[in-house]
C-alpha positions, 0 to 999 in steps of 0.5 A: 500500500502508498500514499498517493497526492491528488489534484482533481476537478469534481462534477460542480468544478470545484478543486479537490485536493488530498491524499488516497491510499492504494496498491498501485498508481493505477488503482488509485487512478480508477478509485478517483475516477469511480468516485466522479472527480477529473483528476489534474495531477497523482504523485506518490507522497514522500518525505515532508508530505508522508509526516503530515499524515502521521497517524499513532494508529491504536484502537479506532473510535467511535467517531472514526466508525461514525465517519466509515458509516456515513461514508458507506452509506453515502457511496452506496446511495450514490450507486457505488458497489460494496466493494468499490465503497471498501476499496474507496474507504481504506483509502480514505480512512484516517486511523491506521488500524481500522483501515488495515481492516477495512483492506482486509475486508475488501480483500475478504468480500472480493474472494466472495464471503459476505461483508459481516462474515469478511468483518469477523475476521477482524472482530478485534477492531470491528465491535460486536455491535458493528458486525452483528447490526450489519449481519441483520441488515444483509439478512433483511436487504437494508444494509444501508439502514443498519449502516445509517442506524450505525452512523447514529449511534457512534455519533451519539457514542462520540459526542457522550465520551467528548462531554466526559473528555470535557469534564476532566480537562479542565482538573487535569491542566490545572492539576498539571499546573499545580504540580509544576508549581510545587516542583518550582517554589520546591527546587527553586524557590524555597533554596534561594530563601533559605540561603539568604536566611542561614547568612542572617542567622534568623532562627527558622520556624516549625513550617519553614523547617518542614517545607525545607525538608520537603526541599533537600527531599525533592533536590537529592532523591528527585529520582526516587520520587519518579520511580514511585510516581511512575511505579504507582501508575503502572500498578494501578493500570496493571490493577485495573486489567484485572478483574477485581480491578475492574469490579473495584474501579467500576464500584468506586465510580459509582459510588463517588458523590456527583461523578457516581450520578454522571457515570450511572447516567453516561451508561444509561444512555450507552444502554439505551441507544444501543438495545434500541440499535439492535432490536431495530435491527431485528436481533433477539433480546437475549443477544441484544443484552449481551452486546449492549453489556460490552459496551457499558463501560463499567465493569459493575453495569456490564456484569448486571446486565449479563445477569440480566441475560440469564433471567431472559432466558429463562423467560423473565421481562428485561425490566425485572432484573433490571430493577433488582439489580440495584443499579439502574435507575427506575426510569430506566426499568420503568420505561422498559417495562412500558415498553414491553407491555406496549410491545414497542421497547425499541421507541421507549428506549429510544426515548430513554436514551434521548433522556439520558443524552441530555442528562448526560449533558446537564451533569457534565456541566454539574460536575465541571461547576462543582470542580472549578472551585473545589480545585482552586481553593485546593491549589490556593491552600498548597501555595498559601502554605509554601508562601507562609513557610517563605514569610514566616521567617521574615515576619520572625525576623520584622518582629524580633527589630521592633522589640529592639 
């Protein structure tokens, strides 16, 4: 596979400009045409041009499948085949990863296996969701459907975890900030202060005497403090691969006043868009509720809702279980069970998660006003107290000239 550079024309004479990846020159000739542009000039990308395009690869997200699905879904309208549309997607498609596995896939539908049976052979990369969602539509003849149902859900999914990114920016800046002034007034600061103090003779008190050991500490083991630092995060990642970890993070969240609520509410609405999801695509009930569990991410919510399954299958409503997990709240199994005996739980599901989107929302921004001033109340005591350590010895010495 290459990078090649593009200039071409398209059908209202606009210029078009950017990059498309293909086996050879020729191919990525054909691939422009058949995507209705004029092509002006095609070059193989190569040094500065090859670094632009620089992508860490890694797990793709919910947005680079919300983008593949429309994308899908707009080629196929527009009267491209399956396989044109692949061949056009792994060109165009930013995450290395996933587009590695759409190429697979092409490869796959070209030898004659179906475009589900093809995305299995990356179920690593292709959630479960995906490939189950796009199996339904190939057995009813709405591929296109289940594409643009897909397209909305991982939108919705982007836009949940963007509100939760969100949140957390705002403590971890300024919880960088504090530490990088700390580390400063530590290394720099306090030194200087204390070298003018011992050339005075000023007798140190209790708080500056503590902060200076805090100093010598950070000037002669700095090495060791990293180790620790560095050997905490590993043990909590390593931790948290387990599944105890999982169980006592996925508790711990839910249990935290203010983001407990939004944590309950984000996997609310993950369960509601995606049940709605799959049982608009003709999937069982039991099944749905075993796809929907992988996505709740939190280990507590995900194995509530596989115990959910089990009742299911022994011919228990959903609502049931869900109220005697403890876990969700009683919208959430109320509105199922209106569902059930309405016999439309795809709609009120759907309606739940718009519910719970909003609410989502509502308790990012709680969560972003209750922490805006606990952390600068916070960060002020930790420099308070490193400025009192510098003044004290000062106001000592103020003191001690106006009893002479």
């Amino acid at each position: 596979m290459a990078n090649y550079i593009y200039s071409a024309v398209d059908n209202t004479g606009r210029e078009r400009k950017g990059q498309i990846t293909a086996d050879s020159e020729s191919e990525a000739r054909q691939r422009l045409k058949d995507t209705g542009l004029t092509l002006l000039d095609l070059s193989e990308a190569e040094g500065l041009h090859k670094e632009i395009e620089i992508n860490f690869g890694g797990k793709p997200t919910a947005r680079d499948f919300s983008v593949l699905c429309r994308q899908f879904v707009a080629m196929t309208e527009a009267g491209v085949t399956i396989l044109d549309a692949l061949k056009m997607l792994s060109g165009q498609t930013t995450n290395k990863t996933l587009q590695k596995a759409v190429n697979n896939t092409r490869l796959s539908v070209e030898k004659g296996e179906t475009l589900s049976d093809s995305m299995k052979l990356d179920a690593k990369v292709y959630p479960a969701l995906l490939i189950n969602m796009i199996e339904a539509g190939e057995a009813t003849g709405a591929l296109g459907i289940a594409f643009e149902r897909m397209a909305v859900h991982y939108e919705k999914e982007a836009r949940l975890k963007s509100l939760i990114s969100k949140a957390l920016i705002y403590p971890v800046v300024v919880g960088i900030v504090a530490v990088g002034v700390i580390v400063l007034m530590l290394t720099f600061v306090i030194p200087r202060y204390m070298v003018m103090f011992e050339d005075l003779g000023t007798e140190l008190p209790g708080i500056t005497l503590a902060v200076v050991a805090m100093s010598d500490f950070v000037l002669g083991y700095w090495y060791i403090l990293i180790l620790v630092v560095v050997g905490i995060v590993i043990a909590v990642k390593v931790y948290s691969k387990t599944d105890s970890g999982r169980h006592f993070i996925g508790l711990l969240l839910l249990k935290l006043p203010i983001v407990g609520n939004l944590v309950t509410k984000t996997s609310c609405a993950r369960f509601a868009r995606t049940m709605s999801t799959m049982l608009a695509a003709g999937i069982s009930l039991d099944e749905a509720v075993e796809i929907t569990a992988g996505t709740m991410g939190n280990a507590v919510m995900e194995d509530s809702l596989r115990e959910c399954r089990a009742e299911i299958m022994q011919g228990v409503p959903l609502s049931h279980p869900l109220e005697d997990s403890g876990y969700f709240p009683p919208m959430v199994y109320q509105m199922t069970r209106i569902g059930e005996e309405a016999g439309d739980m795809e709609g009120l599901l759907t309606k739940l998660a718009e519910y719970y989107e909003e609410e989502v929302e509502i308790a990012t921004e709680t969560l972003m006003a209750a922490m805006e001033p606990v952390i600068i109340v916070l960060l002020a005591l930790i420099v308070g107290f490193l400025v009192m350590a510098v003044m004290a010895p000062m106001l000592s010495m103020y003191e001690g000239l106006d009893n002479l």
